[in-house]
N, C-alpha and C positions, 0 to 999 in steps of 0.2 A: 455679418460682414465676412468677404472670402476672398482669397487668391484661386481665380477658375482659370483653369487653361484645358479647355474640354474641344475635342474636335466634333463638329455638328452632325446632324444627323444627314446620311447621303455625303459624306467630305471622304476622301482618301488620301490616305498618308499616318506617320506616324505623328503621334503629341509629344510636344517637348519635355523638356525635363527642367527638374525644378530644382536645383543646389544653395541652400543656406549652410553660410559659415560665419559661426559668432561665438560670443564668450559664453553666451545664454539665450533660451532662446522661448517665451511663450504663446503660448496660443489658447483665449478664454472665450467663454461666452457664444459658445456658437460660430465662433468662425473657422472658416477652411482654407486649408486648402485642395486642387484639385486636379488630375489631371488626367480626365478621363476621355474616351473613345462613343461618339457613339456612329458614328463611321464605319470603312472599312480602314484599319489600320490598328498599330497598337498604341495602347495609352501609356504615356509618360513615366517615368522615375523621378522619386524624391530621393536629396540625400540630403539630410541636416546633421552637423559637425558643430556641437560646444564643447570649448572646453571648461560648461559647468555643466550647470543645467539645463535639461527639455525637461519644458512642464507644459500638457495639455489639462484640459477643464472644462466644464462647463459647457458637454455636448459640442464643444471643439474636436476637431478631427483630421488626420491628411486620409486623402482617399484618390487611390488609382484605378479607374473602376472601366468594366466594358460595360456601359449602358444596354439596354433597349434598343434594337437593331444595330449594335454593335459585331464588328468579326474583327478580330483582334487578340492580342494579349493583353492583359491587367496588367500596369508597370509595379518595379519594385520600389520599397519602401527600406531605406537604409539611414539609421541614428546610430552615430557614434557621440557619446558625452561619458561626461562624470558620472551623473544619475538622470535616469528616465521619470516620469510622475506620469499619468494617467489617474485623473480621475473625475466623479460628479459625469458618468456619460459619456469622456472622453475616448476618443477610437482613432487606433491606425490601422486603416483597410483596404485591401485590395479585394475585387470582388468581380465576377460575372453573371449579371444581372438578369433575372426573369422578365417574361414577357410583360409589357406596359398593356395600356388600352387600345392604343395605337400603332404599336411595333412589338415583331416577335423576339424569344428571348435571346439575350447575346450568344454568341460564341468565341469561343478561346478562353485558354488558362488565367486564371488567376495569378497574378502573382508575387512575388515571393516577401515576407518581412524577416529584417534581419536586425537585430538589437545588440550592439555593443557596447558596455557602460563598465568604469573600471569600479563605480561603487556599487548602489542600489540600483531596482528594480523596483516600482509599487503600482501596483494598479487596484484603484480601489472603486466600488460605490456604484451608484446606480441615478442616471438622473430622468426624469420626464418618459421614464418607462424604458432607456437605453442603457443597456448595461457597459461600464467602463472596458476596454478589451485592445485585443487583436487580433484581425479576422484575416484570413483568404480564405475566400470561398468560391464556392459556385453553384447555381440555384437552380431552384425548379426551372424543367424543361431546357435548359443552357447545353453546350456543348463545351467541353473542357475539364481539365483536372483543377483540383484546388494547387493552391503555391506552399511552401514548406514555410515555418517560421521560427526563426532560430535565434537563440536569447543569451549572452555571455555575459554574467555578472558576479560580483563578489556576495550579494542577495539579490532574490528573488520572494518579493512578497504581492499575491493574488486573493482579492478577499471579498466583503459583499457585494456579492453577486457578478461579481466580475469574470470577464471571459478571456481564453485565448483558445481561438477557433478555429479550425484547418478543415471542416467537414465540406462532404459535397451533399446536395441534395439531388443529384443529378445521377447518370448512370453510368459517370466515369469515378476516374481516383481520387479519394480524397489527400490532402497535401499532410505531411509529415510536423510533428511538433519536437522540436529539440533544447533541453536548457541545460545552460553547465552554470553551476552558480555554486556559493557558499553555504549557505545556510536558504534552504527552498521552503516557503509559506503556500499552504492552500487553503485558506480561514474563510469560517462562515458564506459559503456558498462559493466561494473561489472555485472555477473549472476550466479546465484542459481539456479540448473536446476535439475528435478526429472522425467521427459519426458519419456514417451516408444510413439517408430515410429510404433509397430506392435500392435499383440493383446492382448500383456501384461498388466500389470498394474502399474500406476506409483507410485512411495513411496508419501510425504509427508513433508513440510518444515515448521519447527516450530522455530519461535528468539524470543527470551526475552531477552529483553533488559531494561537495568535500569534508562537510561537518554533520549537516541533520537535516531529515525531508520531514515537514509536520502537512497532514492532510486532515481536516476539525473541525465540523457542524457544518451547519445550514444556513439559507439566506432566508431570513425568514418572509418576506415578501414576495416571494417566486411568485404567486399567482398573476400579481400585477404584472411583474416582467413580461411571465410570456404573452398577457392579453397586451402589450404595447411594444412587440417584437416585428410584428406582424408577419413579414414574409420569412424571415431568420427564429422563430417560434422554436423552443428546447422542447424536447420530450424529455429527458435525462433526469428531471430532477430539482429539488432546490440543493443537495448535497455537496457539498466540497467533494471534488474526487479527481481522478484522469477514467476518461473516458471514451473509448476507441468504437463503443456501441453501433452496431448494425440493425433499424430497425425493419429493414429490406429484407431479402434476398442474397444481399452481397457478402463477400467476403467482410470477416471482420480482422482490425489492424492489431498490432501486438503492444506492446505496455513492458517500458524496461527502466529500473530505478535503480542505482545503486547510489549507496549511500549509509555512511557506517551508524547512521540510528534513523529508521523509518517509522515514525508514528501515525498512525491510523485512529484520529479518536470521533468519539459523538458523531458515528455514521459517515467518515471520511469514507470512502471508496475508493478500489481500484478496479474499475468493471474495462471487461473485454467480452461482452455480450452478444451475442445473434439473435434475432425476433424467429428468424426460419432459415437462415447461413450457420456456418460452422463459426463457433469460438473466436475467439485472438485467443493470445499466448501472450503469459505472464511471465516475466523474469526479474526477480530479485536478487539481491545481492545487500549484505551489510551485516555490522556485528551485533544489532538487536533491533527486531522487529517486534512493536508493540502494539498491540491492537485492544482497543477499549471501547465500551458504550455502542456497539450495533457497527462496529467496524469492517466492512466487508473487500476479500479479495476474491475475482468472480469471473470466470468464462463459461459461463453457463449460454446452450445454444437452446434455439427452442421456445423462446421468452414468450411467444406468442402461439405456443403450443402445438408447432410445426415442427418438421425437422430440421436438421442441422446434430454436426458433432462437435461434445463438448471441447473448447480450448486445453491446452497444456498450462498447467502452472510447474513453474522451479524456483525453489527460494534457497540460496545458500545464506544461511542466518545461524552466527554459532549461539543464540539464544533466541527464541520467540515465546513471546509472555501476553496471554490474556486471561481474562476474568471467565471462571464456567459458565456463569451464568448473569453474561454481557450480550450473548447470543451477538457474539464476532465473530463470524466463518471465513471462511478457506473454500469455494465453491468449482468443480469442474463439471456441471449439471448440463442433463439434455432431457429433452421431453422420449423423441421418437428416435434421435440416432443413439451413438455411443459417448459417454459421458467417457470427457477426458483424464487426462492422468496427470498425478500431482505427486512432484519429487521433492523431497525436502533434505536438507542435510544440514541438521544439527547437532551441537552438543546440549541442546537442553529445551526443552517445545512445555510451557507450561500454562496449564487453564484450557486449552484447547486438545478436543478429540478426534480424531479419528473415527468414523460412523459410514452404517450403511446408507440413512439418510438423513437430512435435514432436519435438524431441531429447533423452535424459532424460541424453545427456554434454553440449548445451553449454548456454548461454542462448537462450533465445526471444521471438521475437516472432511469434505465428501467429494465424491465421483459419481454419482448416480447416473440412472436415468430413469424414466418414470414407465417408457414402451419397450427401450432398448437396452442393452448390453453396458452394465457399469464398466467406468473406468479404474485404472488403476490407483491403488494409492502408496506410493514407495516414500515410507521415513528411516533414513540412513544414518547413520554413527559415523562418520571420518577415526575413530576410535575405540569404538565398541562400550566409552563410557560415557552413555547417552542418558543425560538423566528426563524421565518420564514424570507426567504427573498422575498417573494410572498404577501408585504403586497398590501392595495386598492390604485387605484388612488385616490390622496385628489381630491376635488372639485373643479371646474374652478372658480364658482363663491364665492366672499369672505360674509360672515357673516353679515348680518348689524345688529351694533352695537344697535342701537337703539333698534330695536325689541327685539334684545337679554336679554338686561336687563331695558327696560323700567317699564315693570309692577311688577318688581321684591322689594320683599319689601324694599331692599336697597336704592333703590332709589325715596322713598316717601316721597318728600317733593318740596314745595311751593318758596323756598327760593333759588334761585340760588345761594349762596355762600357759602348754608353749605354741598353742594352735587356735585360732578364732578368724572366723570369714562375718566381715561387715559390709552391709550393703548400704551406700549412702545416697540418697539423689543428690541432684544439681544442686550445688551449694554447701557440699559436702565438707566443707575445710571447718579446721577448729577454729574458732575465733581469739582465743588465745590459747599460750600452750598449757595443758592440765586439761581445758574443757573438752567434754565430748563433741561425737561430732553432732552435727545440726542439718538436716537435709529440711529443702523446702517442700520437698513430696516425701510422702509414705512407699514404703516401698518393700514393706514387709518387717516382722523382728528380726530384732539382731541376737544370735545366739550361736555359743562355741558348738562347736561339729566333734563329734567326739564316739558317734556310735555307726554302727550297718560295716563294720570292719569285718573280713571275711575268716571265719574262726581259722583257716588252715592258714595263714598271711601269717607274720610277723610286724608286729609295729616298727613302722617306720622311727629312726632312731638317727639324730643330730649325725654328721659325717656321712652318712648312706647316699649316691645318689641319685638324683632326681630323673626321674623319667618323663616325661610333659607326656598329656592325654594325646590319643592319635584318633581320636573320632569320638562322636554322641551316639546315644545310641536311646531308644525307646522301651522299656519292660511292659511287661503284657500286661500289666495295669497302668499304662500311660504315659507315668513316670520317666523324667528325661534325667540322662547322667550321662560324663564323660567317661569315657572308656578306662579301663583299670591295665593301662599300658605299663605295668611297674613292677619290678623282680620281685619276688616273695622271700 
């Protein structure tokens, strides 16, 4: 059951526009609304206003679409409420429609969704093979750009299998994805998709977000999905991620997150991919990015073993943390052109490397290319005390004591009982007073220092003073000691 307000096919002029205003507002089980074009003219706007709730369901949907011998624009789609809900299949879509059986495929833009809610955002699930979402699109053979879709919430949560879509499949631009939220969810096959399959170009996805972006597994049923997508069919993936992917020719879109903890787990993704186009361009920002379990950030061109030059990645992150061997990369790859450059600036990168190329056992950080000219890889200090996780192997063999501080002036004196160097480990403190001390590691004997005094010196004697070492130094049998800085 549906509210259609659709102009027929050969009718000219514009479609109306459809405004609900209510306390709450839902729409379940397959019903629409609609207000599409298959005319010449353009298709209608929705604009629903609660001040609770919108909840769709149950392959429920608003849709302003240019049909099938359509020329026109897609109308806009605009919710302002408390919270949004999306789900079981549910969709708000604007769309420019391929060619039917009967009629060639529409022309005109897409257009535009715009969501404003002062609490949540959810969209979840997957029903009858349709993934829960929000699309502007534009489709094989169509004429037109996708519409932008723009999301302002306190949360934002995207999860099985669910979509928000702005790709074209056509050989214009794809439409731009924009979210400003609190606390930003991309679970279990949750995706943000900006993608042209031809030789168009893709839009661009930008979140700001105020407390924490989490992006975390897979939908585990993606096969079904895309066998019951039919004409809107994913290449992408079953993976939670954002995605600006070019599987064309075209340009690819850029990918920008800030947000002061970005987590990346169980194969989340941030791809800005080309099949045979250049890159997108990565830009991070926030105080720890954490990448775990096959977590990948990627402007790799070339995907299809064409040319194209790798994307730019820049992450200003004063801490980024993965596991070695989680094989979570950092990718600016090209087959045949030039593998991009990837800037970083931290005060602390740990678990992940730096490399000339791809490891799929440890973590990465690479620029490659496989034909062409590698790219750059720049890891910056804002302070020069940058902690790495590539420090030196210590030494096999241990220190001897003696040498170290026998000729040190500390230790000049004649008198075994007013001089003694004790070396304690961790856990060193007496546990009462009288007991010796107690180290939970070995770390050598303990014993007073009293000989290798230089016969022409003078013993160091109570009032004399002290000169502190001014450098080590190595003897030609190995042996390490501090310098003999001290008046004779």
């Amino acid at each position: 059951m549906g509210f259609l307000a659709p102009w027929k096919q050969g009718s000219r002029g514009n479609g109306g526009n459809i405004t609900i205003d209510s306390r709450s507002f839902s729409l379940r089980d397959g019903a629409q609304l609609a207000a599409s074009t298959f005319g010449q003219g353009d298709a209608g706007n929705f604009k629903v206003t609660a001040t609770d709730a919108v909840s769709v369901a149950g392959n429920a949907g608003i849709f302003s679409t240019v049909e099938a011998g359509g020329v026109g624009k897609g109308g806009d789609i605009d919710i302002n409420a408390a919270t949004l809900s999306l789900t079981e299949g549910a969709q708000l879509l604007t769309i420019t429609r391929e060619a039917s059986d009967t009629q060639p495929a529409g022309q005109g833009n897409a257009g535009n969704v715009n969501v404003k809610v002062t609490e949540s955002v959810n969209i979840a699930g997957v029903k009858n093979g349709a993934p829960s979402g929000i699309g502007s699109l534009v489709n094989t053979g169509t004429k037109g750009n996708g519409g932008n879709i723009t999301i302002d919430s306190s949360s934002f949560s995207l999860r099985d299998g669910a979509l928000i879509d702005a790709g074209t499949r056509n050989d214009d631009k794809g439409g731009n994805i924009a979210v400003n939220t609190g606390i930003f969810e991309a679970l279990e096959g949750g995706q943000l998709i900006t993608t042209t399959s031809s030789n168009g170009s893709a839009g661009k996805i930008i979140i700001n977000v105020i407390q924490k972006a989490i992006v975390n597994g897979s939908y585990p049923n993606y096969n079904n999905l895309v066998a019951q997508e039919g004409d809107r069919v994913r290449n992408i993936g079953p993976n939670s991620g954002l995605f600006v992917s070019s599987s064309g020719s075209g340009d690819t879109g850029n990918i920008e997150v800030n947000s002061p903890q970005i987590t990346l787990d169980n194969q989340g993704k941030l791809n800005a991919n080309s099949a045979s186009g250049n890159g997108g361009n990565i830009n991070l920002t926030s105080d720890l990015l954490l990448m775990r379990r096959g977590a990948q950030i990627s402007t790799n061109a070339g995907t299809a073993k064409k040319g194209g030059d790798g994307g730019n990645i820049d992450i200003n992150s004063k801490f980024i943390v993965a596991l070695p061997q989680e094989n979570s990369d950092i990718t600016a790859n090209a087959f045949s052109g030039t593998g991009g450059n990837v800037n970083i600036l931290s005060q602390g990168i740990f678990g992940i490397e730096p490399r000339q190329q791809q490891n799929d056992a440890t973590s990465d950080i690479t620029a490659s290319s496989d034909l062409g000219v590698p790219g750059v890889l720049n890891l910056t200090d804002p302070d020069d005390s940058n902690i790495r996780n590539n420090l030196d192997d210590l030494p096999e063999n241990q220190i001897d004591t003696d040498a170290l501080i026998a000729n040190s002036c500390i230790s000049r004196s004649t008198k075994r009982q007013e001089n003694s160097f004790k070396i304690t480990g961790s856990g060193g403190l007496r546990n009462s007073p009288g007991d010796g001390f107690i180290s939970e590691y070995s770390t050598g004997d303990v014993r007073n220092v009293e000989s290798n005094i230089q016969p022409n010196s003078r013993a160091w004697k109570k009032g004399d003073r002290i000169i502190e070492p001014t450098g080590v130094y190595k003897l030609s049998d190995g042996k390490i000691l501090l310098s003999r800085g001290c008046s004779s």
